[in-house]
C-alpha positions as CSV (number, residue, x, y, z in Angstrom):
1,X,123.9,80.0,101.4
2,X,120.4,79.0,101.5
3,X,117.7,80.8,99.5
4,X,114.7,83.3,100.8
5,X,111.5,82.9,99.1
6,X,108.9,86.0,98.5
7,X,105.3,85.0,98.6
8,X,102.6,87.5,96.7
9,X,99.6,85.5,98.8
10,X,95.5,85.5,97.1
11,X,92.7,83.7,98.3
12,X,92.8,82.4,94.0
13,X,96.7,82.0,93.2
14,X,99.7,82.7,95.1
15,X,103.1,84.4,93.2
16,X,106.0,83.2,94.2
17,X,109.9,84.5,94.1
18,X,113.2,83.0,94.9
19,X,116.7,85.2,96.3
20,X,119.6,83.8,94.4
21,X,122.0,81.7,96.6
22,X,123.8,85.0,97.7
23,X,120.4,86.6,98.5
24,X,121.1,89.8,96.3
25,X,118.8,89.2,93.3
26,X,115.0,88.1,93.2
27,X,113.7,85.8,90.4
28,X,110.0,85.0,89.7
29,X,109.4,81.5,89.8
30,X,105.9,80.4,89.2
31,X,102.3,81.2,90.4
32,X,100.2,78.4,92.3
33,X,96.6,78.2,92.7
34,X,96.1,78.6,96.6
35,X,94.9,75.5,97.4
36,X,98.4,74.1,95.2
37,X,100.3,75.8,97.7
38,X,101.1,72.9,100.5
39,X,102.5,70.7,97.3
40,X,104.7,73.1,95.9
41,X,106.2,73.5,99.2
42,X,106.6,69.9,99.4
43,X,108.8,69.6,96.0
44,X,110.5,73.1,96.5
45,X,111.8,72.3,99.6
46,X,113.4,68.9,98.7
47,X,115.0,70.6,96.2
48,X,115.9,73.8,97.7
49,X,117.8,75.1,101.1
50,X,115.1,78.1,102.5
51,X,115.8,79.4,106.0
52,X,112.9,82.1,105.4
53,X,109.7,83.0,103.7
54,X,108.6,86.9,102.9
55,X,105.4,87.4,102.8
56,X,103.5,90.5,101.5
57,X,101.0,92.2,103.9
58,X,98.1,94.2,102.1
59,X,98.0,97.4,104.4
60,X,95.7,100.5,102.9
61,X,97.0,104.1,102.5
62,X,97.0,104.9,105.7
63,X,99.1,102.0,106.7
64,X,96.1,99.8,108.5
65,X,96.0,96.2,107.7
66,X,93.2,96.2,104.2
67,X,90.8,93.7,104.0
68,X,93.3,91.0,102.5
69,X,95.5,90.9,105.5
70,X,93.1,88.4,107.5
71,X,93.6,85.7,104.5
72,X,97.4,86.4,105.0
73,X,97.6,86.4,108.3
74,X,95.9,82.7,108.6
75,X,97.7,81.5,105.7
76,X,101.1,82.7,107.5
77,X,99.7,80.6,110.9
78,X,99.0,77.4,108.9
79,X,102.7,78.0,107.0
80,X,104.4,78.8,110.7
81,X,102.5,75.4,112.1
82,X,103.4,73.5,108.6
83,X,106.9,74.7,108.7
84,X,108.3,76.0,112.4
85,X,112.1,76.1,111.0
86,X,111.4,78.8,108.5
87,X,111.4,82.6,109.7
88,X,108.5,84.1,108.3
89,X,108.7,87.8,107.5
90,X,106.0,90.5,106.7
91,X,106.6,93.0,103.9
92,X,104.6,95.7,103.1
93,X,102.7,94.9,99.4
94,X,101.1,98.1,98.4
95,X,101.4,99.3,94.9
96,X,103.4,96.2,94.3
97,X,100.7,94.8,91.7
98,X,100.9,98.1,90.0
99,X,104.5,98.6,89.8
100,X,104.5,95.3,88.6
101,X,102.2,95.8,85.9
102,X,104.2,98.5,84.7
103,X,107.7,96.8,84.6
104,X,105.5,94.5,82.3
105,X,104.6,97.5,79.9
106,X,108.1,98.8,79.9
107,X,109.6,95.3,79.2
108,X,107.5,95.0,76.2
109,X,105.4,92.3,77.4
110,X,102.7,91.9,75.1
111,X,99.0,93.7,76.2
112,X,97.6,89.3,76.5
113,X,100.4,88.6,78.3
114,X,99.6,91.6,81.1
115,X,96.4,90.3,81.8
116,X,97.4,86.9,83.1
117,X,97.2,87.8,86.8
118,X,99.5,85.1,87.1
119,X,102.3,87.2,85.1
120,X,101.4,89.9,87.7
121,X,101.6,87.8,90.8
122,X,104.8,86.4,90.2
123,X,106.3,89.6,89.6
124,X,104.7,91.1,92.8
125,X,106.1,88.1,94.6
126,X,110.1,89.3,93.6
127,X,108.6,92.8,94.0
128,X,108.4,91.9,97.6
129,X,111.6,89.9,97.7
130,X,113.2,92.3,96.0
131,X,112.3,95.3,98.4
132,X,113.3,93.0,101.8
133,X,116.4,92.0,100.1
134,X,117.3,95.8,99.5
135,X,116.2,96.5,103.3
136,X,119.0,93.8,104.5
137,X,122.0,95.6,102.4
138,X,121.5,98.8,104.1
């Protein structure tokens, strides 16, 4: 089977997660500055079989789009223009940075370790993988 790949998008860096081959687990992979982005798709994708991309869609409390979600939402048109085989899925992202921060805590990870946002986006990313994952065994 082909793998799905979560994306925790930012206008600085962008986190990203991989589903195992069986698309039951997610894995952090790495975190790319934005502008990186196009490349890494470029060597993943030789390497890799992906028939979709989750995204995370910043929505505020009361479930409106926040003010990230216009970023997102052209990123996801120039990824859908870039790359019209993948399916491109939306996932709701709040409180995914915090519960990713504390997984950090309660793994140990060391206080100069948790404030690399890069540590936090990639865990965010299989945050979101995670969650769509789950939503597709039910």
């Amino acid at each position: 089977m082909s793998r799905i790949l979560g994306l925790d998008y930012g206008a600085k860096r962008i986190g990203i997660a991989q589903s195992d081959p069986l698309r039951i687990f997610a894995t952090g992979i790495t975190t790319v500055y934005t502008n990186e982005i196009w490349q890494f798709f470029e060597e993943y994708l030789t390497r890799e079989t992906v028939e979709e991309i989750v995204v995370g869609y910043p929505r505020k409390m009361n479930n409106q789009p926040s003010e990230n979600a216009r970023p997102t939402e052209l990123f996801v048109r120039n990824l859908k223009k870039r790359y019209p085989q993948l399916c491109i899925t939306y996932v709701d992202e709040r409180f995914t940075s915090k519960i990713a921060l504390q997984s950090m805590i309660e793994g140990g990870m060391k206080k100069s370790e948790r404030k690399k946002k890069a540590n936090v986006d990639s865990i965010s990313a299989s945050l979101i993988l995670q969650s769509y994952l789950d939503s597709k065994t039910k």
